[in-house]
C-alpha positions in Angstrom: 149.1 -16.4 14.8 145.2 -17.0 14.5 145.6 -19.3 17.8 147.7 -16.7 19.8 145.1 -14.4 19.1 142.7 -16.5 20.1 144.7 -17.2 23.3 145.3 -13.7 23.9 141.2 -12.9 23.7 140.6 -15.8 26.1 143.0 -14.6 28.5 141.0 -11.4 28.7 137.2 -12.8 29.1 138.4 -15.3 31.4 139.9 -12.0 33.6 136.6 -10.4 33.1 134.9 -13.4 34.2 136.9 -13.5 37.3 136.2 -9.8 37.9 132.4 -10.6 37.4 132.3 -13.7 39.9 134.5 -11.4 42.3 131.8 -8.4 42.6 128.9 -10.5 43.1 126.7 -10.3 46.1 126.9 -13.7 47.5 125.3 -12.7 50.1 121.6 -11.0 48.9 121.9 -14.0 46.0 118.4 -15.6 44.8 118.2 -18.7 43.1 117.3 -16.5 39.6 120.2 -14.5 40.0 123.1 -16.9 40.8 121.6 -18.9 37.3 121.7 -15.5 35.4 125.4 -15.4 36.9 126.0 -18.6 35.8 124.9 -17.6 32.0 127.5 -14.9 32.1 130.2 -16.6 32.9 130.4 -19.0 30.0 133.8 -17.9 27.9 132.3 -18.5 24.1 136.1 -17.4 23.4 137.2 -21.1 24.2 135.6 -22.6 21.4 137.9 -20.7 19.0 141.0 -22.2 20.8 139.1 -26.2 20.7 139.3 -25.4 17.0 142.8 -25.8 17.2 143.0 -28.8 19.5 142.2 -31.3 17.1 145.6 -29.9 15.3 147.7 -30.0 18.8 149.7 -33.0 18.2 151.5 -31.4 15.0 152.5 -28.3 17.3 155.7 -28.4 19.9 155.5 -29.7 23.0 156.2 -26.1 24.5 152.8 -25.6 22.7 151.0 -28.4 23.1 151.6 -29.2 27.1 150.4 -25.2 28.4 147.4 -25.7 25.8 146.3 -28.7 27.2 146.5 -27.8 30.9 144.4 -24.9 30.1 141.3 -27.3 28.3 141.6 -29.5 30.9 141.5 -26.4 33.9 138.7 -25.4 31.7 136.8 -28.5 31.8 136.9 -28.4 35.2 135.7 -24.5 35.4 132.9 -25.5 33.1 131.9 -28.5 34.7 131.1 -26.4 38.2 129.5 -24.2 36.4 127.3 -26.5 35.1 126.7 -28.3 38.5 125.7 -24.6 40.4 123.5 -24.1 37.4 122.1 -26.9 37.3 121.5 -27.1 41.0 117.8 -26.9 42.2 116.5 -23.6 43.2 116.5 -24.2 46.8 120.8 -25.9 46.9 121.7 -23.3 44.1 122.8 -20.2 46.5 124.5 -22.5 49.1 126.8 -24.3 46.1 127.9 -20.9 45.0 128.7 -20.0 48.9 130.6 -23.3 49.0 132.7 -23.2 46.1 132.8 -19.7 44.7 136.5 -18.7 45.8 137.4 -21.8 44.2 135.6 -21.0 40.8 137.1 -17.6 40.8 140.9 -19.4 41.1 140.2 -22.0 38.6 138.7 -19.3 35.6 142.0 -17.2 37.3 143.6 -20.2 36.4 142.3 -20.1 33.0 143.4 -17.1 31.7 146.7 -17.8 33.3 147.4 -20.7 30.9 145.5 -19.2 28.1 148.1 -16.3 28.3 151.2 -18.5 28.9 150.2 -20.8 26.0 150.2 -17.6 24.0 153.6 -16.4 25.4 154.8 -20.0 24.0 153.5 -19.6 20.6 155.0 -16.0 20.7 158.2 -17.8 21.5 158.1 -20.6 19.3 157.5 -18.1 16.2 161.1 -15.9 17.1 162.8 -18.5 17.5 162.3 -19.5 14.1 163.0 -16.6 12.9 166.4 -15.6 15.4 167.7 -19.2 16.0 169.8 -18.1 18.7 167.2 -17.1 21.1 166.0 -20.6 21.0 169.3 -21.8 22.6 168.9 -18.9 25.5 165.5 -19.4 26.1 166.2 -23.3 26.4 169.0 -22.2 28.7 172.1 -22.7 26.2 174.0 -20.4 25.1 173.9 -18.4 21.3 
């Protein structure tokens, strides 16, 4: 339950993120501002759910595979982060013109998976408790 929440709070920074990258001025950018950008869209909510990752393999594979599809899309989201941050002053601007549509899918992305791995857990947990919705949701009948 602790992970689903966790899941669930992930979800919702990575869709504020998204909404934060959407409404900035790419246009009247500096080099200072795109970095402070950059600083807000960390999601500290992820390293709750890598808590759990180390524990992933004793989980069921309708758990495990959306949970790691969404560390590995945010590895990705956090690695061109790091690269417009860490750009020089002068190439930082241009990198967030070039590939800013795509950041904003990939953290969309994100919080996507972080949802549908919640939804699984959610799942998971009824069907132990009501065995016959795990035949209907696995496409069998009760």
């Amino acid at each position: 339950m602790r992970l689903r929440s966790n899941l669930e709070a992930l979800g919702r920074a990575a869709g504020e993120r998204a909404e934060t990258l959407r409404h900035f001025d790419v246009q009247s950018a500096t080099p200072s501002t795109v970095a402070h950008l950059m600083n807000q869209l960390s999601i500290s909510e992820v390293r709750q759910v890598e808590n759990y990752i180390d524990r992933v393999h004793h989980l069921e594979e309708r758990i495990q595979k959306p949970l790691l599809e969404l560390m590995a899309e945010y590895d990705q989201y956090d690695v061109d982060v790091v690269r417009i941050y860490g750009a020089s002053d002068s190439e930082r601007v241009a990198e967030l013109r070039r590939c800013g549509q795509s950041l904003i899918s990939r953290i969309d992305n994100v919080g996507a998976l972080a949802f549908r791995a919640a939804m699984a857990i959610r799942l998971v947990g009824e069907e132990r408790r009501y065995p016959d919705l795990k035949a209907r949701n696995l496409g069998g009948r009760p």
